[in-house]
N, C-alpha and C positions, 0 to 999 in steps of 0.2 A: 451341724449347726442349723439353727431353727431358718427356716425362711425367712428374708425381712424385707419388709414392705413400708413406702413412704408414702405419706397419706399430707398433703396439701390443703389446708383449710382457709378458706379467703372469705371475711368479711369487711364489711363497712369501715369496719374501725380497728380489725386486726385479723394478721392471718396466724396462723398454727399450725406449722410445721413439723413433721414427726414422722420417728422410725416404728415400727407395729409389727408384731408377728402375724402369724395368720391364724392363731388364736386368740388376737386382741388385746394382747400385751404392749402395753405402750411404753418402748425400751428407754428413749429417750425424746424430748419435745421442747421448741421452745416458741413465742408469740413473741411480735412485733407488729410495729404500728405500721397499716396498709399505707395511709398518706396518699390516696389515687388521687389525690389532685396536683401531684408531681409526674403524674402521668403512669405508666404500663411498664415502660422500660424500668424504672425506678423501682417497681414494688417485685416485678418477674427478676432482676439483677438482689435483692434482697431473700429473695426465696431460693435462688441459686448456692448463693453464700450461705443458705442455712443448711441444705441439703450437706453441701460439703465439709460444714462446721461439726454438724449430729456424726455424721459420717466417720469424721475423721476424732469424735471425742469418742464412741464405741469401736476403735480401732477397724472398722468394715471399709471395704475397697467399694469404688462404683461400681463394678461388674458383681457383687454380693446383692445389689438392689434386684428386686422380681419385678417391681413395678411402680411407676409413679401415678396414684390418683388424685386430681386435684375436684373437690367440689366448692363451686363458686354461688353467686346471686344469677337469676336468667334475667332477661333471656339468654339461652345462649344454643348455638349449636353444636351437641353434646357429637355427632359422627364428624363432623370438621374440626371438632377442637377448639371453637370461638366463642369468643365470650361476646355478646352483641351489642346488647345495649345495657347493661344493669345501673339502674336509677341509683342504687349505692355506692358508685364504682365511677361518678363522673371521675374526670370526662374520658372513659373511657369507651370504646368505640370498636368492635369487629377486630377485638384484639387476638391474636393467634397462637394463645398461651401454650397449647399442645407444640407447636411447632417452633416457639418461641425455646421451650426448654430440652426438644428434641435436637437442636444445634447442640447443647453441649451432652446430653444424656441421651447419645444416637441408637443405642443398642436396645433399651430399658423399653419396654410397654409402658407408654402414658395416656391416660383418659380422662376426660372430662364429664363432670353430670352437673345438676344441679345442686346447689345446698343443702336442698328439705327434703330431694331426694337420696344424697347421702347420708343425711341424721337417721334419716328414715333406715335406712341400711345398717348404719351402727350398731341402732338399739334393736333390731330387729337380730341380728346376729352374734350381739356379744350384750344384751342386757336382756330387757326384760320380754322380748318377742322371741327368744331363740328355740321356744317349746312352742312356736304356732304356725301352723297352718298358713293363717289369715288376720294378718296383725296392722293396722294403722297408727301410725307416729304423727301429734299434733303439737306443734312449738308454739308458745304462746309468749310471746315478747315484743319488740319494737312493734313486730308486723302477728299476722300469724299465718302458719304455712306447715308443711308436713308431704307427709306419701304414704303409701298404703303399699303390703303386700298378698298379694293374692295367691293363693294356692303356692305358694312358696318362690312366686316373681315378681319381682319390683315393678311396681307400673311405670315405666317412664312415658308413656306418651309419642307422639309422634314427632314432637319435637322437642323433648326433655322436660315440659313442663303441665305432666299430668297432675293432679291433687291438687290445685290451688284452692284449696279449703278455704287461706283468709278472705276471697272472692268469690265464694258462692253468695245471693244473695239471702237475705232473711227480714228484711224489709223493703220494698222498692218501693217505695217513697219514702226512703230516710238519711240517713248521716251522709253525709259528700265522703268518698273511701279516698285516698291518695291517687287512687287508680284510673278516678274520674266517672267511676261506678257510684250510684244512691245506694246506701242499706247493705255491703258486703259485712261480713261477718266481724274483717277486721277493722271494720270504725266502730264495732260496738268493744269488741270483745278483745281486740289487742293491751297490750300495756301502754303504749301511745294514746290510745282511746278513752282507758281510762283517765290517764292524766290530764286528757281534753274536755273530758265531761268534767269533771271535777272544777277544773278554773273555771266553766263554763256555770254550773250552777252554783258556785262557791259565793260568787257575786251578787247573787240573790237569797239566797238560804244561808239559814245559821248553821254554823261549823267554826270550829276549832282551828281548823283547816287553815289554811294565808290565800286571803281576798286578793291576792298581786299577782298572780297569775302563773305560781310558780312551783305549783304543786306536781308532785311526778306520782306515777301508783304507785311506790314503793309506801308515800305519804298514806297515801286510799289507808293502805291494806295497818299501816301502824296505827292510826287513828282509828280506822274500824275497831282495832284493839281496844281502845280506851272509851267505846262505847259512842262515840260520833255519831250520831243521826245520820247527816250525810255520808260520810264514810261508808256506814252501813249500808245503806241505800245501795250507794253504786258498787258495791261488794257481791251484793246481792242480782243485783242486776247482772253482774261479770258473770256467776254461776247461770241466770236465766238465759240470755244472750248465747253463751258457750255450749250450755244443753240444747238448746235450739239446733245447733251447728252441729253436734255432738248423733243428733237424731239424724239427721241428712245424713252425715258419715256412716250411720248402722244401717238406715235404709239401703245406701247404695251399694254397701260392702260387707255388710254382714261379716262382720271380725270378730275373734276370739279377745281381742283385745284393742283397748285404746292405750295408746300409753301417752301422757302430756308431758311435754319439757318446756326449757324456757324460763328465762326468770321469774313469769308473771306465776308457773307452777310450785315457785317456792311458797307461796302461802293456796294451794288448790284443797288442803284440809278449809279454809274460812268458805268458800263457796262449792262446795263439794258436795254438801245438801242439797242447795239447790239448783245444781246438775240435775242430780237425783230426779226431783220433785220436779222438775220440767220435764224428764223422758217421763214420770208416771205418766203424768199426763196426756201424751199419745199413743200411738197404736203400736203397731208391730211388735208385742209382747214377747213373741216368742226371738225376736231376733234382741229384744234388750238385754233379754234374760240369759242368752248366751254370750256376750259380751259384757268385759271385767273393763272400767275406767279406773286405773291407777296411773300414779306419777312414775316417770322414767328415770330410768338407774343411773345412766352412763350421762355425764356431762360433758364427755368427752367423743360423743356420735359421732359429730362429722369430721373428727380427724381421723378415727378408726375406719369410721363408713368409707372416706375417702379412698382408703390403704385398701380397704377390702376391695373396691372396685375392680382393682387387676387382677384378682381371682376370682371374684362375684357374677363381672357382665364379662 
């Protein structure tokens, strides 16, 4: 019988639970609504019952588990197994997830990392990094965030929260970020971001677009279709912005590959040029030219990254 491994996925808005072999076969998986403003105990008793559900629908006993990995939002401490403060996760709090699910799964290796560190993982070993070297993972959605691997090792950081890419700056006198940072990468170049720019100049510039302040970039990216002036504009701007960001990551990493996920990357063919056309523009030729920017395979990273972690770190 193959190895099987459960891989824990915890976001904002729902977690993703799932059994995974240790070749990245996702045997069976199912999502449900986090709800953390019913608190910790609510969503960790919800992940229980799933664990046991998957479990017990592929006929597998709990001592058949290799290991439980869950990737979460940080902060959080990845060797304690706590999740600290995650701004997506109120009001959750120094919650003790590791040891929360080690009462009933006493035997099982459970770990914790962070999110963008386990996507990063996923695609790095079951999609499109699993021939490299030195691969970095950039998710471009709500927020933006990611990780990098070096020489065939996940950077965690000293406290789980190495690569915060959406917070490098690229302006410091510009956008107010969430973070309470001017000019991080992700008030220009998130998918939030977009959609802020958007009602922001909507209201003064002609577009097609809805003047009420209720435009999402899903809208950006449809109306840039139909030829939109504005749309266009900031479509355009999302590639310059991102190439900006994109150059910092080659400088500092010099990777074989980027690879972009994320919803904002389902349209990364409309600003994909002018990626391009923003690295021409700077130096370090020799390190652009060895690094490939494509879109990421596996949508499914940070449940498999998760699983991976208990044979991975």
């Amino acid at each position: 019988m193959k190895e099987i491994y459960c891989g824990v996925d915890i976001g904002g808005t729902k977690i993703n639970v799932g059994l995974v072999t240790k070749d990245g076969e996702v045997l069976i998986d199912e999502k449900f609504e986090t709800k953390s403003e019913l608190g910790e105990e609510y969503s960790i008793n919800n992940i229980k019952n799933s664990i046991d559900k998957l479990l017990k629908e592929k006929d597998f006993e709990v001592q058949d588990l290799k290991g439980i990995g869950i990737g979460s939002p940080g902060p959080l401490d990845s060797k304690k197994g706590i999740i600290i403060d995650a701004c997506n996760l109120k009001p959750w709090k120094n919650v003790k997830i590791v040891d929360e699910l080690k009462q009933k799964y006493k035997d099982i290796p459970i770990k914790l990392q962070n999110d963008a560190n386990v996507a990063t993982l996923g695609e790095y070993l079951y999609g499109c990094g699993k021939e490299c070297d030195n691969f970095v993972y950039i998710t471009v959605s709500t927020g933006v965030g990611g990780g990098a691997v070096v020489d065939h090792k996940l950077q965690i950081g000293s406290n789980s929260n190495a690569f915060e890419v959406g917070h490098t700056i690229i302006n410091l006198n510009g956008r107010t970020c969430n973070c309470g940072n001017n000019g991080c990468l992700e008030a220009y170049a998130s998918g939030t971001a977009i959609a802020k720019i958007a009602n922001e100049r909507a209201k003064d510039e002609e577009t097609l677009m809805s003047k009420d302040g209720d435009i999402i970039a899903k809208d950006v990216f449809d109306y840039a279709k139909k030829n939109d002036k504005l749309a266009l504009d900031i479509v355009k701007n999302e590639g310059f912005y991102l190439g900006v960001g994109l150059f910092n990551v080659i400088a500092l990493y010099n990777p074989d590959i980027i690879a972009i996920g994320g919803g904002v990357s389902n349209a990364l063919d409309m600003f994909y040029d002018e990626i391009q056309k923003t690295l021409d523009k700077m130096s370090l030729d020799a390190s652009k030219k060895a690094c490939k920017i494509i879109k990421a395979k596996r949508k499914d990273c940070g449940l498999i990254g998760a699983a991976a972690l208990s044979f991975y770190l």
